[in-house]
C-alpha positions as CSV (number, residue, x, y, z in Angstrom):
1,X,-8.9,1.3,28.5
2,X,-10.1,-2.3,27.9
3,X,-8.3,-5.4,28.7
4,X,-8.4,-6.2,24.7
5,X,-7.3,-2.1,23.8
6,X,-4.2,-2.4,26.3
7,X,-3.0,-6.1,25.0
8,X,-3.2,-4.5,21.3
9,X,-1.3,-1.5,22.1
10,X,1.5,-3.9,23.8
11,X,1.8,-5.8,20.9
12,X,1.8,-3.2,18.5
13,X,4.4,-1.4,20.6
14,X,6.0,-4.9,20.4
15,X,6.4,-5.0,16.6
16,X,7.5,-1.5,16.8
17,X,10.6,-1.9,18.6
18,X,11.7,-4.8,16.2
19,X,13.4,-2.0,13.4
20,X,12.2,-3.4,9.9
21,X,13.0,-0.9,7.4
22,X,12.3,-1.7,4.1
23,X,15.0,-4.6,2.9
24,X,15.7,-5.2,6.8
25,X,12.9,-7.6,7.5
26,X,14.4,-10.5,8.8
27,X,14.0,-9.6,12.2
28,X,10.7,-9.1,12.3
29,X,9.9,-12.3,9.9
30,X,11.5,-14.2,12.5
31,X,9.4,-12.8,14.8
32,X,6.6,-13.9,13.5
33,X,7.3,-17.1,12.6
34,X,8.4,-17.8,15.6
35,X,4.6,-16.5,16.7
36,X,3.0,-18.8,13.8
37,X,4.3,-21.9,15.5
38,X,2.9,-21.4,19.1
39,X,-0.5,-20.6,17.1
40,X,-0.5,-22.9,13.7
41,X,0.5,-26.5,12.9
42,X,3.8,-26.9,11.2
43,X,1.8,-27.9,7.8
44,X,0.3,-24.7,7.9
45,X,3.3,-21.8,8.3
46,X,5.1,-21.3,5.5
47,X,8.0,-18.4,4.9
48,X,9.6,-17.6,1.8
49,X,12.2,-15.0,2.0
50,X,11.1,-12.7,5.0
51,X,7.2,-13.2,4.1
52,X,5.0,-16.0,5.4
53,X,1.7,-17.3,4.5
54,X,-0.1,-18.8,7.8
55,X,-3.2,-21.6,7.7
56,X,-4.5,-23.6,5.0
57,X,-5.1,-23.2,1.5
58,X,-6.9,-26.4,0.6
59,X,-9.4,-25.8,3.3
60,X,-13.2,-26.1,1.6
61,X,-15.0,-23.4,3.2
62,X,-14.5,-19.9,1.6
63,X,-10.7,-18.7,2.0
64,X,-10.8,-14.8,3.8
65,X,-6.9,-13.1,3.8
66,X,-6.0,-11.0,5.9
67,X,-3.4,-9.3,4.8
68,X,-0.3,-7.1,5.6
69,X,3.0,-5.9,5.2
70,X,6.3,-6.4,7.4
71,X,8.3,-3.3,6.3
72,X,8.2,0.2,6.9
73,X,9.5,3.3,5.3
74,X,13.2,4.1,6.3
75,X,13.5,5.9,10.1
76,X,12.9,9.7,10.5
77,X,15.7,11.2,11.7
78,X,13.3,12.7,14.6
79,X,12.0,9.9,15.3
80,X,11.7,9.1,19.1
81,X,11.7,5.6,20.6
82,X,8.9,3.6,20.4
83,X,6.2,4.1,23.6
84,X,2.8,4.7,24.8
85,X,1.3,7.7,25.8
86,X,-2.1,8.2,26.9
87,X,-4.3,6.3,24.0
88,X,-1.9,6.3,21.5
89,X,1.1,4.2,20.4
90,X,4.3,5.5,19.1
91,X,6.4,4.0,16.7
92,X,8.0,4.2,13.0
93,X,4.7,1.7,11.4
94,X,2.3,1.9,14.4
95,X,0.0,3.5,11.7
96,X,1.2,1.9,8.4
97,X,1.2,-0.9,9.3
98,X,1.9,-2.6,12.7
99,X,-1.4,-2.2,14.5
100,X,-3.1,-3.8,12.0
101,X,0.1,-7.0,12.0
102,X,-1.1,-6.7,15.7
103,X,-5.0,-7.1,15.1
104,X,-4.4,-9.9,12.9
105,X,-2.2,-11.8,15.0
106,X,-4.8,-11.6,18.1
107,X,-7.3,-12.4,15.3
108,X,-5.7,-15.6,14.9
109,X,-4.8,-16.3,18.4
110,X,-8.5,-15.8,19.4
111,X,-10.9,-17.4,16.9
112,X,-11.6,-20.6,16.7
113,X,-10.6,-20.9,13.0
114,X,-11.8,-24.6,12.6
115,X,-15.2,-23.7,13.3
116,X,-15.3,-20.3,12.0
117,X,-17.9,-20.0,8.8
118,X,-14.8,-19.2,6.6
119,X,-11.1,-20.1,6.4
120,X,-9.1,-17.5,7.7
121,X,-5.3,-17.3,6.3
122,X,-3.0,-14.6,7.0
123,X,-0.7,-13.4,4.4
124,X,2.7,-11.6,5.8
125,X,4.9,-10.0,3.4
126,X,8.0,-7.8,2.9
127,X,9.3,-4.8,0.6
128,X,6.1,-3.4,0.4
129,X,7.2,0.2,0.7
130,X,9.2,0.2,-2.6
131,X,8.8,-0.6,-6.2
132,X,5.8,-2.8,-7.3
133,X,8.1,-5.7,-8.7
134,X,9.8,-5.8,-5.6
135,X,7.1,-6.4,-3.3
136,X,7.2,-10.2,-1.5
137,X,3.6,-10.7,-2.3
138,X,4.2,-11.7,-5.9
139,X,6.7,-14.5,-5.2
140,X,4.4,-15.9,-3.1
141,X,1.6,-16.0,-5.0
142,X,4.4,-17.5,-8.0
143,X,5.5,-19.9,-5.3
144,X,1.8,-20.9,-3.7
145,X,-0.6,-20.7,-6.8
146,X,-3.4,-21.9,-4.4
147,X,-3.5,-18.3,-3.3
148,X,-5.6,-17.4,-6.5
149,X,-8.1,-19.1,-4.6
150,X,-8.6,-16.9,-2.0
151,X,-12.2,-15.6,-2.2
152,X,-11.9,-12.0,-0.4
153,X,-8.3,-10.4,0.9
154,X,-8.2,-7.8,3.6
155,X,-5.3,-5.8,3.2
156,X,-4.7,-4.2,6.6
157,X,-3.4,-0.7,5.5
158,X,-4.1,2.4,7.7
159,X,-7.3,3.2,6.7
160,X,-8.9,5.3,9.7
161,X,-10.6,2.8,10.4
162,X,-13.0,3.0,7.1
163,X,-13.3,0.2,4.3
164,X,-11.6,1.7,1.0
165,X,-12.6,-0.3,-1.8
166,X,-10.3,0.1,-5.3
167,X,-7.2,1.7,-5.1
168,X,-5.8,3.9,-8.2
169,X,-3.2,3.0,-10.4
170,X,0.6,4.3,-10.2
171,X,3.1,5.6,-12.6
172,X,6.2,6.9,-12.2
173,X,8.0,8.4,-15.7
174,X,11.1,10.0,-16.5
175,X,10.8,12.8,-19.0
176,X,14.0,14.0,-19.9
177,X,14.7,17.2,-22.0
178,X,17.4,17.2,-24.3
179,X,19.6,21.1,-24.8
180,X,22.8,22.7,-25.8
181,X,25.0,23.6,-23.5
182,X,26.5,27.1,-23.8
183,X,27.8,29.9,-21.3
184,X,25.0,31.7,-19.4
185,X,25.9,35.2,-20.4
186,X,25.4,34.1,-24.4
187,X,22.4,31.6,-23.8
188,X,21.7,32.2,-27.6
189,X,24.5,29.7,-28.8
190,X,22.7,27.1,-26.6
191,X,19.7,25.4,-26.0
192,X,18.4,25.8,-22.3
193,X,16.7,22.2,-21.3
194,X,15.3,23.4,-18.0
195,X,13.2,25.9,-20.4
196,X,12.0,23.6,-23.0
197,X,10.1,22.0,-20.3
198,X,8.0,25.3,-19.4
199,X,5.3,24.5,-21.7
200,X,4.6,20.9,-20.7
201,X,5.0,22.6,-16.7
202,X,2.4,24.8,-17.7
203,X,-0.2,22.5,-19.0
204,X,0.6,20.0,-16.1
205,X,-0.6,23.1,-14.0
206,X,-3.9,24.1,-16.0
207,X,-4.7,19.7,-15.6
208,X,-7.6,19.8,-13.3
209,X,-8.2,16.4,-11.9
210,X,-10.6,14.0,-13.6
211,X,-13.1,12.6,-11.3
212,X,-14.0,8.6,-12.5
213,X,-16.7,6.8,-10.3
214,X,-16.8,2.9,-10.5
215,X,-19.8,1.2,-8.4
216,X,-20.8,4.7,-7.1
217,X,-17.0,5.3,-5.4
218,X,-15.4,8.5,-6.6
219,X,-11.5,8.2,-7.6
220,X,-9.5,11.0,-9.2
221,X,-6.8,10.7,-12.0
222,X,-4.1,13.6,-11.4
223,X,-0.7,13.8,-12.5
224,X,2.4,15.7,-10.8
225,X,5.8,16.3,-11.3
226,X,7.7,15.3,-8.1
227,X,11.0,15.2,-8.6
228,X,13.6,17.8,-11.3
229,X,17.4,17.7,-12.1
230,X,19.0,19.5,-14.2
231,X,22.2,21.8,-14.9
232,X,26.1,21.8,-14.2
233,X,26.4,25.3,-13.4
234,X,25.2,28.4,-12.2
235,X,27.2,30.0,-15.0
236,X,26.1,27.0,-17.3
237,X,23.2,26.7,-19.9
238,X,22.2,23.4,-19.2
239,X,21.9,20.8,-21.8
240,X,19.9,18.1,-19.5
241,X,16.9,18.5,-17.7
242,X,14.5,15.2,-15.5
243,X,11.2,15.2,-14.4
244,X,10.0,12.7,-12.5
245,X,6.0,12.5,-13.5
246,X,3.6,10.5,-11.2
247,X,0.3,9.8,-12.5
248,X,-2.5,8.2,-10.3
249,X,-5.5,6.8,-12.5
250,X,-8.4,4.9,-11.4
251,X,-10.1,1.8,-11.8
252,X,-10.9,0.5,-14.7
253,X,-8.1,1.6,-16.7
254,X,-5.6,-0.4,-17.7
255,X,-1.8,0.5,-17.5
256,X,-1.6,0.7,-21.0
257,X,-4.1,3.0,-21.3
258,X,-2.1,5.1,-18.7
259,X,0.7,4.9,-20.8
260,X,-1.0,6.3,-23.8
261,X,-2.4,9.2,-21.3
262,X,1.1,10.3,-21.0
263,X,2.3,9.9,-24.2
264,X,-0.4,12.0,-25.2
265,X,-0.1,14.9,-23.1
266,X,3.5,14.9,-23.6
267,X,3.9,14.3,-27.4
268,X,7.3,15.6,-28.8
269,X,8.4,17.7,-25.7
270,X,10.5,14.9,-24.2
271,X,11.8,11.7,-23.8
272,X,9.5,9.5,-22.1
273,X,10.8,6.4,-20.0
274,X,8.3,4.5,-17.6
275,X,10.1,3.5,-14.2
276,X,7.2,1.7,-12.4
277,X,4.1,0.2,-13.4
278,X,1.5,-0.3,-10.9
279,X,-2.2,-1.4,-11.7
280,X,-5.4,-0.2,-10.6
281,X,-7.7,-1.8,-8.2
282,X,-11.0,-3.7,-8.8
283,X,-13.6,-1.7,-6.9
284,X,-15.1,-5.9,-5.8
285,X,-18.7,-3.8,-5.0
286,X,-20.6,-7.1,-6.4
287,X,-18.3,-9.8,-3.9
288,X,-20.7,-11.1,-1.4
289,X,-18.4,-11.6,1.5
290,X,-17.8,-7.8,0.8
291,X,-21.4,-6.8,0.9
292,X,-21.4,-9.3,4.1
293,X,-18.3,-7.2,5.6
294,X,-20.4,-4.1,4.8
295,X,-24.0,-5.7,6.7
296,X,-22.2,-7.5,9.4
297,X,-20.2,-4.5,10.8
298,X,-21.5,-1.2,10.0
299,X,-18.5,0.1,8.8
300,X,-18.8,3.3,6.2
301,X,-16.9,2.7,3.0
302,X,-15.2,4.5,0.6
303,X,-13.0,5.0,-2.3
304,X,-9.1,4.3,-1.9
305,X,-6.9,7.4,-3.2
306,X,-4.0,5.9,-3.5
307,X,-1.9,2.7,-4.3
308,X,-2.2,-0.4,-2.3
309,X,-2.0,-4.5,-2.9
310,X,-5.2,-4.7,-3.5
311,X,-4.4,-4.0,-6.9
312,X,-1.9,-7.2,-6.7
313,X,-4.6,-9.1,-5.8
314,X,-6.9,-8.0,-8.8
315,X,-4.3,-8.8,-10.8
316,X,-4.3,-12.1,-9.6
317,X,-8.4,-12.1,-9.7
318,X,-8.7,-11.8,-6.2
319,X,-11.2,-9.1,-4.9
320,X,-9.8,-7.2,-2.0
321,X,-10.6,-4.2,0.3
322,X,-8.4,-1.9,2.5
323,X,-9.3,-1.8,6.1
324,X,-7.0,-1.2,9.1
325,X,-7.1,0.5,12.2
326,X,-3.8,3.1,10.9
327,X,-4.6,6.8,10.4
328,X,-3.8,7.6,7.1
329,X,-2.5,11.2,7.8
330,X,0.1,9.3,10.1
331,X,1.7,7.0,7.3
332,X,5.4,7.7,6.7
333,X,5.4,11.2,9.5
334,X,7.9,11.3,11.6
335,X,7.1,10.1,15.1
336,X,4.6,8.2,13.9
337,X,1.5,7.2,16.1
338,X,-1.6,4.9,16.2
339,X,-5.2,5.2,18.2
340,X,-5.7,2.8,20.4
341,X,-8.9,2.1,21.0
342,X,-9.4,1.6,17.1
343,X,-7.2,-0.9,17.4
344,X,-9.9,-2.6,19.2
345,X,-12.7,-1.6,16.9
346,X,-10.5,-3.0,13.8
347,X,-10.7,-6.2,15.9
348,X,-13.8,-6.5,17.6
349,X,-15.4,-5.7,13.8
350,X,-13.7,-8.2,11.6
351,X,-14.3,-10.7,14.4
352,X,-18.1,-9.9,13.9
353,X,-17.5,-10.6,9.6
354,X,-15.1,-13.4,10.1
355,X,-17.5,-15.1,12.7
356,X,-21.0,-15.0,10.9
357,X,-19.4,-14.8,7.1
358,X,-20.0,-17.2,4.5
């Protein structure tokens, strides 16, 4: 294992032992502050709540982010203590998403930033594991506007190690079912809830997925039902029945038009009530410090099937890719583990972009 590989996988393991469930990340944002201020000047670290934006904003050369979260999902309860074994490190987060916190920071440490082709500026952040208007990243873009300037974000996510351009959309809907309660053995002076929703179950299981490709990246829309409750008894006809409906749609729509998607497949079966509203991402295929990334390091690319920032950040008009050194199939398992030598690749290729850029 390399001298870089084995400092990595320390300071990953590092971050790991510093417990920052999601809505506990003080800890770890001290951490890191205390970090930014062996490694920035005072002007240039700056924390609101437990999230910090490190380096400068009004810097002339073209601003690159890098850009991650501080929280994880809540602890397993098999999860084992944080350690190293053989080329991996253990860890609640060593995948999603402290070995990428730990690239960056070495990132930081290492380049010469002053003299570097671009202006590099990390972006730390809690509550990123929870509801999108929870998430620390949009205070601080409220609080430091000048981070609409940024010309190309990173976002740091377990990727394997691949660039995933885009992201889908997220929506999370509530469709209750409305019944008459009655006593099981006579279910014909009721009205059963839980089977009112059959029909709309059944057509939610004939939906095949619909493939959209933006800029030659292939994303599929899909919707699920992930959560049910319903009923007071065994003996009970139950008058009340939840779904929870999650619907994943791809670039290019808006969440209005996602809206309208559900309303329409629903119609008059339920009561529809949208819980969370999260935006697609750009697929930034036409950003030149993209196409750079792409030239400079090699690295394949390739649609992201899921939710991340990134779509913050097209919100904001900010084009942004997902690349980190995480295993996807890893995020939010029990006993969680990261490779480390692509910990090292995640490094040694964004210190290829970051150093020839611009």
């Amino acid at each position: 294992m390399s001298d870089l590989a084995t400092r990595l996988a320390q300071s990953t393991l590092a971050l790991c032992q510093i417990p920052s469930p999601i809505g506990e990340e003080r800890a770890i944002a001290d951490h890191v502050e205390r970090w930014a201020h062996a490694h920035f000047p005072p002007r240039e670290v700056f924390r609101l709540g437990h999230s910090l934006v490190l380096g400068s904003l009004q810097d002339a050369r073209p601003t690159v982010a890098l850009v991650g979260h501080l929280d994880t999902v809540p602890a397993h309860p098999n999860d084992r203590e944080p350690r190293i074994e053989g080329e991996r490190v253990f860890g609640l987060g060593s995948s999603d998403m402290k070995g990428g916190l730990a690239v960056m920071m070495a990132l930081a440490e290492d380049l010469p930033r002053a003299q570097l082709p671009v202006n590099l500026v990390v972006v730390l952040y809690e509550r990123e594991e929870g509801p999108y208007l929870e998430s620390g990243l949009g205070p601080l873009f409220e609080t430091r506007p000048e981070l609409k300037r940024v010309k190309f974000g990173i976002a740091m996510e377990p990727t394997d190690g691949v660039v995933q351009v885009g992201c889908v959309g997220s929506l999370h809907v509530t469709l209750k079912f409305k019944g008459r309660s009655a006593h099981s053995a006579r279910p014909w002076q009721g009205e059963n809830a839980i089977h009112k929703a059959g029909p709309l179950l059944a057509r939610l299981l004939a939906l095949p997925r619909r493939e959209v490709v933006q800029d030659a990246f292939t994303f599929y829309e899909v919707m699920n039902i992930t959560k049910a409750s319903g009923g007071r008894a065994r003996n009970v006809i139950p008058e009340a029945f939840e779904l929870n409906l999650n619907y994943r749609f791809a670039p290019g729509k808006t969440v209005a038009r996602a809206q309208e998607d559900v309303r329409e497949l629903v119609g008059d079966a339920a009561e529809v009530e949208f819980t969370d509203l999260a935006p697609s991402g750009r697929v930034c295929a036409d950003n030149p410090l993209f196409q750079q990334l792409m030239t400079l390091t090699g690295l394949p690319a390739a649609s992201k099937q899921a939710w991340t920032d990134v779509a913050r950040f097209s919100e904001l008009g900010v084009d942004a890719v997902n690349f980190g050194p995480g295993e996807t199939a890893q995020a939010h398992q029990a006993n969680e583990s990261a490779p480390i030598p692509a910990l090292a690749v995640a490094y040694e290729k964004l210190a290829t972009f970051l150093k020839q850029a611009g």
